[in-house]
ZAMARGU-4260 file (C-alpha; in steps of 0.2 Angstrom, whole numbers, plus 5000, padded with zeros to 4 digits):
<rodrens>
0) 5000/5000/5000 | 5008/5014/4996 | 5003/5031/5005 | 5012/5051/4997 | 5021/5057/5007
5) 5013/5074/5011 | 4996/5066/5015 | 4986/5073/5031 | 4985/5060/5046 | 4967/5064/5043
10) 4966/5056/5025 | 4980/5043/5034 | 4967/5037/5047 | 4952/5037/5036 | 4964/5026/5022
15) 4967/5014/5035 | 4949/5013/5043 | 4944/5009/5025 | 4955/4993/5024 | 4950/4988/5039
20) 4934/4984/5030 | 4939/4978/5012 | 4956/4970/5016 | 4962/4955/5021 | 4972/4953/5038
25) 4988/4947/5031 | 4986/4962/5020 | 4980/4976/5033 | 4996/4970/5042 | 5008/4973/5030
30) 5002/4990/5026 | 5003/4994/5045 | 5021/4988/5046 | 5025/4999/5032 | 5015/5015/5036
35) 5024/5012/5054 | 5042/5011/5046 | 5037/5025/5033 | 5028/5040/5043 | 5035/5051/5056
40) 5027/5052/5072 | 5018/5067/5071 | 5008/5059/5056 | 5009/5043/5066 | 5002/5051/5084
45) 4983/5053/5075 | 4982/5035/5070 | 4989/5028/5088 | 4970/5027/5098 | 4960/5018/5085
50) 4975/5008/5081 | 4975/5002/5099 | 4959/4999/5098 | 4957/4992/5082 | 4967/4977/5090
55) 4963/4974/5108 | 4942/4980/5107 | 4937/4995/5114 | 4935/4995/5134 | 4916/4995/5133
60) 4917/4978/5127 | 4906/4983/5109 | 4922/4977/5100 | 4930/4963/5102 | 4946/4968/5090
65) 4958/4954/5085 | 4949/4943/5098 | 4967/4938/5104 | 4959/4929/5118 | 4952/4917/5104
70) 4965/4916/5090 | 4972/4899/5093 | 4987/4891/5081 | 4981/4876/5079 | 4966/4882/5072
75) 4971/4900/5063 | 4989/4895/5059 | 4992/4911/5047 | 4982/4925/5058 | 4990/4919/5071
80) 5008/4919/5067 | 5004/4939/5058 | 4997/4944/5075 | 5010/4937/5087 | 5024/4944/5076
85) 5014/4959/5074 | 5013/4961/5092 | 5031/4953/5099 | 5040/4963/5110 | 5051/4969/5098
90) 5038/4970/5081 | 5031/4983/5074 | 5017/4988/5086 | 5032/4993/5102 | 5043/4999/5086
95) 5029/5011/5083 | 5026/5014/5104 | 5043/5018/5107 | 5044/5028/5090 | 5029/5039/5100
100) 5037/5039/5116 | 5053/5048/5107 | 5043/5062/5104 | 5033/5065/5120 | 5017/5062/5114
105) 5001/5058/5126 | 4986/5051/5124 | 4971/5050/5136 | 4963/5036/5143 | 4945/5039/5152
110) 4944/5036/5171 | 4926/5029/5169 | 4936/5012/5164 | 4950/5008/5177 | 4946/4997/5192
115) 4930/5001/5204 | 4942/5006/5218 | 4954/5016/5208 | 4941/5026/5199 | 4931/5028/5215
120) 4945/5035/5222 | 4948/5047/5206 | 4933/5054/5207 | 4931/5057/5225 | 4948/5069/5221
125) 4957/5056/5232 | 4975/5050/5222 | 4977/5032/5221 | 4990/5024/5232 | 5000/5016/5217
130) 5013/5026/5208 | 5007/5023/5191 | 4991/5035/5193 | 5003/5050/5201 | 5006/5066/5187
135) 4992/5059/5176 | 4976/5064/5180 | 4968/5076/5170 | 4953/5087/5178 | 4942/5095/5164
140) 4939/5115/5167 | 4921/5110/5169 | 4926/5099/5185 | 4921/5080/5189 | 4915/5077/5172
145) 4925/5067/5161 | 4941/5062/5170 | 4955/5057/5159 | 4973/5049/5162 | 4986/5059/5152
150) 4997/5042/5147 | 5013/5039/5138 | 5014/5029/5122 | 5019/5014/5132 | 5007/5017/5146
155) 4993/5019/5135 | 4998/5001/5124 | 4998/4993/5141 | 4983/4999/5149 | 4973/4993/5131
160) 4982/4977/5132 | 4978/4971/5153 | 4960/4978/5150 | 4955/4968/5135 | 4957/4952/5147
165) 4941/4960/5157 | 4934/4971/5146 | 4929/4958/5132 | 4914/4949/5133 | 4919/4931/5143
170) 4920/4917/5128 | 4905/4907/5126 | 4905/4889/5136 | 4903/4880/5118 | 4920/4886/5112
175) 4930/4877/5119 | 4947/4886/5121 | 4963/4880/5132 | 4967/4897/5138 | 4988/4893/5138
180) 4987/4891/5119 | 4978/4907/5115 | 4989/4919/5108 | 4983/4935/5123 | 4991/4923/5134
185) 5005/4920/5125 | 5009/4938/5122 | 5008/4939/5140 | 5021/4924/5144 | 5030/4935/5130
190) 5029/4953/5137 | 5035/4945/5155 | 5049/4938/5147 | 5055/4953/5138 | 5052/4968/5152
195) 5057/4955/5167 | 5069/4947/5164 | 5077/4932/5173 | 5093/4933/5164 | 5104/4947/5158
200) 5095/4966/5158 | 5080/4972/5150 | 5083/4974/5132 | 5084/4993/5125 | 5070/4998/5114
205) 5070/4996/5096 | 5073/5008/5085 | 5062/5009/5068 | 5076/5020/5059 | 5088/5012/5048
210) 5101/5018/5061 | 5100/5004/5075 | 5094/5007/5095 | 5090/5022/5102 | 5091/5030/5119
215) 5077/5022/5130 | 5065/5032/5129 | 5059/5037/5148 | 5042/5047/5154 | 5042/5066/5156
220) 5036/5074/5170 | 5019/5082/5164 | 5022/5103/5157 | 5008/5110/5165 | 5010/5109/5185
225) 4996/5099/5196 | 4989/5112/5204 | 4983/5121/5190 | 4971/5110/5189 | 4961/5114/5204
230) 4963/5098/5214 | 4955/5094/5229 | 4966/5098/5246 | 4968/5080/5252 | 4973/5076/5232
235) 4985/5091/5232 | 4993/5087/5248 | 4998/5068/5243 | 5003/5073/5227 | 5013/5086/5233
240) 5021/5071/5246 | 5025/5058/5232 | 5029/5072/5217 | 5048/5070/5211 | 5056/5073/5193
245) 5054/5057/5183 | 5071/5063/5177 | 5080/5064/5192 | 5088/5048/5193 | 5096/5042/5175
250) 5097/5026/5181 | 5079/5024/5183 | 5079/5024/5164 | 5085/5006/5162 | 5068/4998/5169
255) 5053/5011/5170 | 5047/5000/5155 | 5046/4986/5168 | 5040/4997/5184 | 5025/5001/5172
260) 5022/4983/5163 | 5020/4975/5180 | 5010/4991/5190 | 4997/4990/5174 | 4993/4968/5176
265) 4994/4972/5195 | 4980/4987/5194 | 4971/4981/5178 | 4969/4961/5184 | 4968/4963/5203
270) 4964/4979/5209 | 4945/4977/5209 | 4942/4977/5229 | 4947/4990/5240 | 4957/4984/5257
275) 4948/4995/5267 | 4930/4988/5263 | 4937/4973/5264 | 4943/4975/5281 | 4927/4983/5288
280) 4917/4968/5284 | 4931/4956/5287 | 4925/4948/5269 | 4929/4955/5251 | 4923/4969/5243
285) 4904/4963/5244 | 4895/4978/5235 | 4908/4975/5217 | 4901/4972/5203 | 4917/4965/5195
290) 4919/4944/5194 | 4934/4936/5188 | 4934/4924/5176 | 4943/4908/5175 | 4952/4914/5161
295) 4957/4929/5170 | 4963/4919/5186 | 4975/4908/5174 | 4983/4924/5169 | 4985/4932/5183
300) 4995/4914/5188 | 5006/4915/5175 | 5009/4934/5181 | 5013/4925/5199 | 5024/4912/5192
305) 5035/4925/5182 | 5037/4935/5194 | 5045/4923/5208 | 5055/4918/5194 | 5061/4935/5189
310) 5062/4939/5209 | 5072/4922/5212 | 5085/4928/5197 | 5095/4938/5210 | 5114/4935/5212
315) 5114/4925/5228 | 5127/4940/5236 | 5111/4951/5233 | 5096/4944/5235 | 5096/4947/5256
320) 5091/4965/5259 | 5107/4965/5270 | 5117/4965/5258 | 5111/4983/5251 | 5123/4993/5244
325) 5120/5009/5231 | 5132/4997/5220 | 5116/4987/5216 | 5108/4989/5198 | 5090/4998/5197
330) 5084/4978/5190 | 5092/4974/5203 | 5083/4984/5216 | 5067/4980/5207 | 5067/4959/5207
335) 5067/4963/5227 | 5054/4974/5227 | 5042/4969/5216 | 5032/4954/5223 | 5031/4965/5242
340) 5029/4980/5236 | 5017/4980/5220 | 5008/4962/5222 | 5006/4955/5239 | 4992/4968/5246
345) 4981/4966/5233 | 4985/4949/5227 | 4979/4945/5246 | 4962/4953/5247 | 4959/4947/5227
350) 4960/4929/5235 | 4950/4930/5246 | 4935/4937/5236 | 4939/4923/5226 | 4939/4909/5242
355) 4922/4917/5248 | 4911/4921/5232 | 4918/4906/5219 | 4904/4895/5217 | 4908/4878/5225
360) 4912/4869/5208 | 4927/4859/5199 | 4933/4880/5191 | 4938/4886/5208 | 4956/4873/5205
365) 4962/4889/5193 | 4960/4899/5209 | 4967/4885/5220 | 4980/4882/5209 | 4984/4900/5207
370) 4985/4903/5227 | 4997/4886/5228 | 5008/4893/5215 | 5011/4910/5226 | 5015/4900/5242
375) 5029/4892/5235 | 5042/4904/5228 | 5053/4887/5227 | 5046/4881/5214 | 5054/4893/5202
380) 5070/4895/5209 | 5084/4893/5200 | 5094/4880/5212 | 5082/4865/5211 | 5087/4850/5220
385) 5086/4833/5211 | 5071/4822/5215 | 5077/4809/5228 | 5078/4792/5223 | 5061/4785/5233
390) 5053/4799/5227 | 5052/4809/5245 | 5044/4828/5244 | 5061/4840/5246 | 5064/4849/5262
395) 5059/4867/5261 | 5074/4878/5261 | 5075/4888/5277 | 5081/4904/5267 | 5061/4905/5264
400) 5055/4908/5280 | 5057/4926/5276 | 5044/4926/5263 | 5033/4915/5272 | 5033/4927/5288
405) 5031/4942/5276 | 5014/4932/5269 | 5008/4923/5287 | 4990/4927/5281 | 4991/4920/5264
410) 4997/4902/5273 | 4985/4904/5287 | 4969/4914/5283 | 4968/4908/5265 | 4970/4891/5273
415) 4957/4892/5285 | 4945/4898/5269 | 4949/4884/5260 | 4944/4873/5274 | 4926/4880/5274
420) 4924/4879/5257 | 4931/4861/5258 | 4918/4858/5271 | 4905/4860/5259 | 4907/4852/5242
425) 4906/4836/5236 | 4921/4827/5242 | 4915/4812/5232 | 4917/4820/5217 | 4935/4816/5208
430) 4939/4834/5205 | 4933/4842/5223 | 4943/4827/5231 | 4961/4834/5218 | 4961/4849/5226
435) 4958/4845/5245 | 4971/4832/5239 | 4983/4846/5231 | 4980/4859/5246 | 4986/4844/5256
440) 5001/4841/5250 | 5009/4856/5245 | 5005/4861/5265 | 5013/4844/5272 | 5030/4847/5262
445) 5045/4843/5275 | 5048/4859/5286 | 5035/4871/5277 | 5025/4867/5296 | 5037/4871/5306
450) 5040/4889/5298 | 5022/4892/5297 | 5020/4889/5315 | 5034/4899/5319 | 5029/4913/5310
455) 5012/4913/5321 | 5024/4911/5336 | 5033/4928/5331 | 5013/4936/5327 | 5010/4930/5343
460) 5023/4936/5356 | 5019/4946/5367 | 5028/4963/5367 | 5028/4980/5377 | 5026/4992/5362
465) 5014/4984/5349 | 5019/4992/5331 | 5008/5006/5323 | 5003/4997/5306 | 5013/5002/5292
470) 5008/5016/5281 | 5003/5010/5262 | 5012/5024/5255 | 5029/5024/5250 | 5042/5036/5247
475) 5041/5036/5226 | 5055/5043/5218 | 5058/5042/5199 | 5059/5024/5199 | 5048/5020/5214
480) 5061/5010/5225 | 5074/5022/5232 | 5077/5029/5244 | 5074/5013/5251 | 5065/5012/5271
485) 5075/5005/5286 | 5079/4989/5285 | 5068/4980/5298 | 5077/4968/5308 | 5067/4962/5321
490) 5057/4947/5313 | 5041/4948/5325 | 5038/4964/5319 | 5039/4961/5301 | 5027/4946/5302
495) 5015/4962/5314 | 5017/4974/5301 | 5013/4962/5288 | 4996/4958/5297 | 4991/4973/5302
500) 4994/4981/5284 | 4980/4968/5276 | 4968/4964/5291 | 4970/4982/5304 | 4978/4985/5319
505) 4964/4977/5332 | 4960/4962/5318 | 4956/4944/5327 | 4970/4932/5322 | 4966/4914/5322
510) 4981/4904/5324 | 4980/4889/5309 | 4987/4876/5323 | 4974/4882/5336 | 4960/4873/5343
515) 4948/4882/5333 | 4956/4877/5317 | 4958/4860/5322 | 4942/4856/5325 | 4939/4861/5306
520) 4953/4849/5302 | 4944/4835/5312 | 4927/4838/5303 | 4936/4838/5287 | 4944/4822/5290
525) 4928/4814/5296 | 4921/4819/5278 | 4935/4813/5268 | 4933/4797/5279 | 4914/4797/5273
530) 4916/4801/5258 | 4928/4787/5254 | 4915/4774/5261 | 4902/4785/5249 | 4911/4782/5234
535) 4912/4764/5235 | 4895/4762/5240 | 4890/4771/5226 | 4901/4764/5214 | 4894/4745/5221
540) 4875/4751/5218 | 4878/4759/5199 | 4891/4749/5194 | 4879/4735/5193 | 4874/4734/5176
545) 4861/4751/5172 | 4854/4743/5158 | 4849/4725/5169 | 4842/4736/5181 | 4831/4749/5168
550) 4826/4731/5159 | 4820/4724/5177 | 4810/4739/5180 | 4804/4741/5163 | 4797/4723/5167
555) 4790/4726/5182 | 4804/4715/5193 | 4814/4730/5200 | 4810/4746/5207 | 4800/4761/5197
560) 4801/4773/5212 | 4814/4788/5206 | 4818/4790/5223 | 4825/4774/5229 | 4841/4775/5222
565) 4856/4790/5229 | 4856/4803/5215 | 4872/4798/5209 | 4887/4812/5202 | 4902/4813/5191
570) 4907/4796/5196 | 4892/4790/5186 | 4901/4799/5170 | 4919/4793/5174 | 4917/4774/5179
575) 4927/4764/5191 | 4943/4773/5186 | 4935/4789/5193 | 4930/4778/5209 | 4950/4774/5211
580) 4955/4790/5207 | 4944/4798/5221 | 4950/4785/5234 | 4968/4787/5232 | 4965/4808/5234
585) 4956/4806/5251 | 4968/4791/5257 | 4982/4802/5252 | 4973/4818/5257 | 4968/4811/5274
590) 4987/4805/5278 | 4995/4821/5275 | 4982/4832/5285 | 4987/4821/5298 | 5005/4825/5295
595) 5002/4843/5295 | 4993/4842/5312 | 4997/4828/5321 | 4984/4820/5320 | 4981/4801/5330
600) 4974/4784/5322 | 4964/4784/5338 | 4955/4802/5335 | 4951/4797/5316 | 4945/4782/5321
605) 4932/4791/5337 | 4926/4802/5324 | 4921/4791/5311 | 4912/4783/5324 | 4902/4797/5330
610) 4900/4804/5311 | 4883/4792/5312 | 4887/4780/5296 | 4874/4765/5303 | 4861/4760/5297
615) 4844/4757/5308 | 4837/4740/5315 | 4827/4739/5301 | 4841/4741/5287 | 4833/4757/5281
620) 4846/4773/5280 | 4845/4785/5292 | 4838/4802/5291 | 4849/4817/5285 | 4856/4822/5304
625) 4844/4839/5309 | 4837/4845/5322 | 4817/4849/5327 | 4811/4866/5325 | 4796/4876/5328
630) 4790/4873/5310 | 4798/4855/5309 | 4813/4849/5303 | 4829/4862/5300 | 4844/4853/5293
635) 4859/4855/5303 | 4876/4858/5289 | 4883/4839/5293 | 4865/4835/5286 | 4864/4847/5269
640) 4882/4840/5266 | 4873/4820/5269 | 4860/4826/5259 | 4872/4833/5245 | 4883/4817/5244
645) 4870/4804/5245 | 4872/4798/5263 | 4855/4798/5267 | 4839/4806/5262 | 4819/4809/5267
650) 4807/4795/5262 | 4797/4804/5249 | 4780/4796/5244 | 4769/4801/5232 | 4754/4809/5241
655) 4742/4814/5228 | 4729/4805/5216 | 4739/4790/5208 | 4730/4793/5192 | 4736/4811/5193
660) 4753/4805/5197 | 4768/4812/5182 | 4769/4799/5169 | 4783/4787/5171 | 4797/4784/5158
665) 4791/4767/5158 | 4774/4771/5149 | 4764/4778/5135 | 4761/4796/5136 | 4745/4796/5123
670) 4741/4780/5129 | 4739/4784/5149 | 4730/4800/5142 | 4717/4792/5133 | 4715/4776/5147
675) 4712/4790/5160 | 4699/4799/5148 | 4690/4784/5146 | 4690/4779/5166 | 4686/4794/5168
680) 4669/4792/5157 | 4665/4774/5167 | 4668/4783/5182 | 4655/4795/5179 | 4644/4784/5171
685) 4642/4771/5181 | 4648/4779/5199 | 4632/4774/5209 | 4632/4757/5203 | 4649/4753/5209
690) 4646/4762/5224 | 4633/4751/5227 | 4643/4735/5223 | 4656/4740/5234 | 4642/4743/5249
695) 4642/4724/5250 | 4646/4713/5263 | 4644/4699/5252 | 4661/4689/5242 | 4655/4700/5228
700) 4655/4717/5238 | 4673/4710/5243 | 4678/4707/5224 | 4673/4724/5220 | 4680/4733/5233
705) 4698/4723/5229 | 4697/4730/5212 | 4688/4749/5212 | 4696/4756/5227 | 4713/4762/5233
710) 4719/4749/5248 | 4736/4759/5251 | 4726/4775/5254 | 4723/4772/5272 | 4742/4770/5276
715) 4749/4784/5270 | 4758/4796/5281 | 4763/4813/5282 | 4778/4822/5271 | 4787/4824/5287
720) 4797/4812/5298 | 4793/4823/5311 | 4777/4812/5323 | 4770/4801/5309 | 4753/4799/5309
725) 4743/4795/5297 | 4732/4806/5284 | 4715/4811/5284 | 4713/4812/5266 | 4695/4816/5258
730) 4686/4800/5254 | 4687/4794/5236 | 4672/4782/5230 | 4677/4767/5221 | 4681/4769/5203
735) 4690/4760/5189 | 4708/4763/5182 | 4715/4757/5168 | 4733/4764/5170 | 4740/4749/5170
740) 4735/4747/5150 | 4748/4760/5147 | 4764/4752/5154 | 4776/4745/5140 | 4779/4730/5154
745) 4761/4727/5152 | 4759/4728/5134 | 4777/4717/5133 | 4769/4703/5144 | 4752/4702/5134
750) 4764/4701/5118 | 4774/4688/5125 | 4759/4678/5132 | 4750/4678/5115 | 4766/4671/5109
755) 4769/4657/5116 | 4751/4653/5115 | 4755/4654/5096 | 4767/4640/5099 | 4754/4632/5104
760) 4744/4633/5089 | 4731/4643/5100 | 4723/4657/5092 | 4720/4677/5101 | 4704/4676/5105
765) 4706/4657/5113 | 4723/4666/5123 | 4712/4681/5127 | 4698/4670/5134 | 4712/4661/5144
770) 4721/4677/5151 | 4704/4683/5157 | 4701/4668/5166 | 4718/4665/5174 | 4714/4684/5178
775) 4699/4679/5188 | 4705/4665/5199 | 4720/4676/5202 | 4707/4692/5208 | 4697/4677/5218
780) 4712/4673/5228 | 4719/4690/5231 | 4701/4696/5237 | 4698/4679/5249 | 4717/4683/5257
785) 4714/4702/5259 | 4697/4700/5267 | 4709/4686/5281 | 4720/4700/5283 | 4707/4711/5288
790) 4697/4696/5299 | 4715/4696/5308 | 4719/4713/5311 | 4700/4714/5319
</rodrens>
């Protein structure tokens, strides 16, 4: 595509609006790349916004872009490869970023679109805590209307890029997407890469002229000054506190790029609760309106991942804070401050939205998985220890009980969550039994215990002066890290400090190895124990062949009741691969909770015992375990959770007219319609003759009454357990159904018998004649022994 020289951006923008339409992607690409290599940045500036836009959707969600959360190789080979080179770290689109950032330009982004907190805090002419809002906001003349962020090139890109994970509508559950091969996530795997490194430095921007790399291009303090603007006092003042010269320190140019990448993904994907709500109700942010996707979770893992690796790159000589020195690298600085500084606070309070407001499904393993991969940094370090030969979990290191006494409440608190979640979901269920399972075990690795509980030991002690809770804002200079505070030596109060900054000075702490946490431990364990024996009791009563036992009911030989069997779950689904697979998670499960805390044989085996698992003298289950309220039964949570796993269950009879009873599966839907009609007719017609007939005291009145009237109605008892007694149901008179016409078991049997009578050599109306009478003596027999019944119970 070629483009004069001296043509307007105007006529530039509308050109390539216009091939956005008519063109092909591979095409429009090209063209971008070379209008990009071509234009200066003045011509280039006017295209930026709908450029951005054009690729990542706009923020309202109306456009979806690229739909890079979609474009998957293995399905769009050839867009995907243009789009991912497109996009790299060092293609055109950052070419054309840093080309803009060379040149000063800004570009505003509306406040109306950041995170609820952030732009509450905006608009209420508060300045968010974080240093990526500080110099930007822009107040209209007019006031309070149409907030804007002034934004750099780079700033705005990356804003565009971490909102189109939220912004976008989430992807419909029929496509079926594996989120690690779409190439949004890939392009995230690739940006962390490129601006955190865990080897070498970052890599200098790309220059697009013919001359090679350019200066790093870092962010200008603002021309206009912030209180020209007419800011609110409170906003002036902690402006004013925090304002330095992004210029100040030349050092800080070798990783802004990186101080923004990561402030943007922290803001954008978990900045959606504030911690002060959070801490007045002790629970997140309940009035939000914002709720994470899965998708979104497995980013933001990744994110967590990255960055233990990029903070677990330090030189061993610098990674204690001891070590200190001005010598030490701004990256340097950084790597140590990044995971405290930027992510822990609101990584903390995003978990536990999640822990409390998930719904209790087989998804909530991205957030599980997510909150395992923060709690150990371990994993990622670069000094991993060889697996031992009997395959023994490795020691944790003790250089990590830093970090773990500098996140207490993301072992403990998040812990304790878990356990009450756990407490109520189906631990029957392969995939609920994995992650008890997976919580288990990464808690029971050798030694990660023992710094736990000392960690609460140092929360704990007792102390003369209790510490003030640390202030949220920090000093920010031009790179946001130094002058760095004291360094904090005394561990206890660290591990206060830590506390106190997420849950307030006069917050409640229960200790994870305290009574009150045990006693969750114990319940647990008494389900897991339960739910091992549930599993195989289900496993024996639908493993049996379900087509015998449909064929057996479809004849009449086994049960027709819906209710008699435990509603089975996904073991159904997965056979008795899924059965073994759930057994060895709880055994496994069960031995490493007992690991973690001490647990006895003796105490397992009392409180499977007391959990209630017999049966009743008369071999029927038990009723779900409640207790007797003013209005009946209220179901205690030991009994919803029986009820949920199929332990036990009500006894539920049908209490209303059989022939207005829900037509079974095993019968004729047109045919019971038109038998009832027709009953219905006799019925009508002749209802004072069989009234009469049934009046008799006679064998007649006796044969009558067997056949026209309902002899179970008398026994029926109330809906609840609660004092049976039985029902004082309206009288019916006698009548006549012919319900049972309408069976397929019944029509099979009259098809069979006329059958083998044509074996025989005997004809259907002879067969007819002698169905009718083996009926008779049948009726004869059953009347004579129900009317003996009745002389007995006289």
């Amino acid at each position: 595509m070629a483009f004069p020289h001296l043509q307007q951006p105007s006529f530039l923008l509308a050109s390539l609006k216009a091939d956005s339409v008519n063109k092909p992607f591979a095409q429009r690409c090209q063209d971008l790349v070379k209008v990009i290599e071509d234009f200066p940045a003045k011509e280039l500036h006017a295209i930026f916004p709908w450029l951005v836009e054009s690729i990542f959707g706009s923020l309202d969600g109306v456009l979806v872009g690229w739909n890079l959360r979609c474009l998957q190789g293995r399905v769009n080979p050839v867009e995907y490869s243009i789009a991912m080179e497109f996009l790299d770290p060092s293609g055109p689109m950052m070419k054309l970023v840093y080309k803009l950032q060379a040149e000063d330009y800004n570009f505003d982004f509306p406040v109306s679109c950041l995170p609820g907190p952030v732009k509450a805090s905006i608009q209420e002419n508060v300045l968010p805590d974080s240093p990526l809002y500080h110099n930007k906001v822009q107040f209209p003349a007019t006031g309070g209307i149409g907030l804007n962020l002034a934004l750099n090139p780079f700033e705005y890109y990356m804003f565009f890029f971490a909102l189109s994970l939220i912004s976008q509508k989430p992807m419909p559950m029929s496509l079926h997407v594996r989120t690690s091969d779409c190439a949004y996530f890939i392009l995230v795997d690739r940006y962390l890469s490129w601006f955190l490194p865990t080897e070498g430095s970052v890599p200098p921007p790309l220059s697009s002229s013919p001359g090679g790399s350019s200066p790093s291009p870092a962010p200008r303090t603002p021309a206009m000054p912030f209180s020209s603007y007419g800011l609110h006092t409170s906003l002036l003042k902690r402006h004013i506190s925090h304002q330095t010269s992004v210029n100040a320190d030349p050092a800080s140019h070798e990783i802004w790029r990186s101080e923004t990448l990561l402030q943007v993904f922290v803001e954008m994907w978990l900045h959606h609760y504030s911690l002060e709500m959070y801490q007045k109700m002790q629970s997140p942010h309940a009035k939000e309106s914002f709720t994470p996707t899965e998708e979104h979770v497995l980013v933001v893992r990744l994110l967590l991942k990255h960055l233990h690796a990029f903070a677990n790159s330090l030189k061993p000589d610098q990674a204690s804070p001891s070590t200190h020195s001005h010598a030490t690298s701004p990256l340097e600085e950084f790597k140590r401050a990044a995971v405290p500084r930027f992510v822990q606070q609101k990584l903390y309070v995003f978990l536990q939205h999640c822990f409390g407001h998930w719904p209790l499904d087989a998804s909530f393993r991205a957030v599980l998985e997510m909150w395992l991969s923060y709690l150990q940094p371990w994993r990622y370090a670069p000094e991993k220890q060889a697996q031992s030969s009997d395959a023994q979990p490795r020691s944790v290191s003790e250089k990590w009980a830093p970090f773990i006494q500098e996140n207490l409440l993301m072992y403990t608190k998040l812990f304790v969550s878990f356990l009450n979640r756990a407490l109520r979901t189906d631990l029957v269920s392969p995939k609920n039994a994995l992650m008890v399972f997976r919580v288990a075990k990464v808690f029971a690795q050798p030694n990660l215990t023992e710094m736990i509980q000392k960690g609460e030991q140092l929360f704990l002690e007792p102390e003369l002066i209790i510490p003030h809770r640390q202030h949220r804002h920090f000093t920010i200079t031009s790179s946001f890290l130094s002058p760095w505070p004291p360094v904090v030596t005394d561990a206890s109060f660290k591990v206060k400090s830590h506390v106190y900054s997420l849950e307030g000075q006069d917050c409640k702490y229960t200790p994870m190895f305290g009574p009150e946490v045990r006693t969750l431990v114990l319940r647990l364990a008494q389900l897991i124990t339960q739910a091992k024996q549930t599993a195989k009791s289900i496993s024996d009563q639908c493993v049996e062949s379900p087509a015998r036992r449909s064929f057996l009911s479809w004849l009449g030989f086994g049960t027709t009741d819906p209710n008699s069997c435990y509603p089975c779950n996904d073991l159904d689904e997965m056979g008795q691969d899924s059965v073994r697979k759930t057994d060895e998670y709880l055994e496994k499960a069960l031995e490493y909770l007992r690991q973690i805390f001490r647990l006895s044989e003796a105490q397992l085996a009392q409180l499977t015992l007391a959990l209630g698992n017999a049966r009743d003298e008369n071999g029927k289950q038990q009723l779900p375990d409640c207790i007797v309220g003013e209005e009946g039964l209220i179901l205690t949570p030991l009994g919803r959770y029986q009820i949920i796993n199929g332990l036990r269950r009500f006894e539920i009879e049908y209490q209303g007219d059989l022939e207005l009873q829900p037509i079974r599966s095993y019968e004729i839907t047109s045919l019971v319609r038109a038998l009832f009609r027709l009953s219905s007719a006799i019925n009508r017609r002749f209802a004072g003759q069989m009234a009469a007939l049934c009046s008799r005291n006679d064998f007649l009145g006796s044969f009558c009454r067997y056949h026209l009237t309902e002899p179970a109605l008398s026994n029926r008892h109330l809906l609840s357990p609660v004092g049976r007694r039985q029902v004082t149901s309206p009288a019916r008179g006698p009548r006549l159904s012919l319900r049972f016409l309408g069976s397929y078991r019944t029509l099979l049997l009259l098809l069979m018998a006329f059958f083998v009578a044509s074996l025989f050599c005997i004809g259907p109306l002879s067969c007819s004649l002698l169905l009718v009478l083996g009926y008779l003596l049948y009726a004869i027999a059953m009347t004579l022994l129900t009317e003996r019944g009745k002389l007995h119970q006289l």
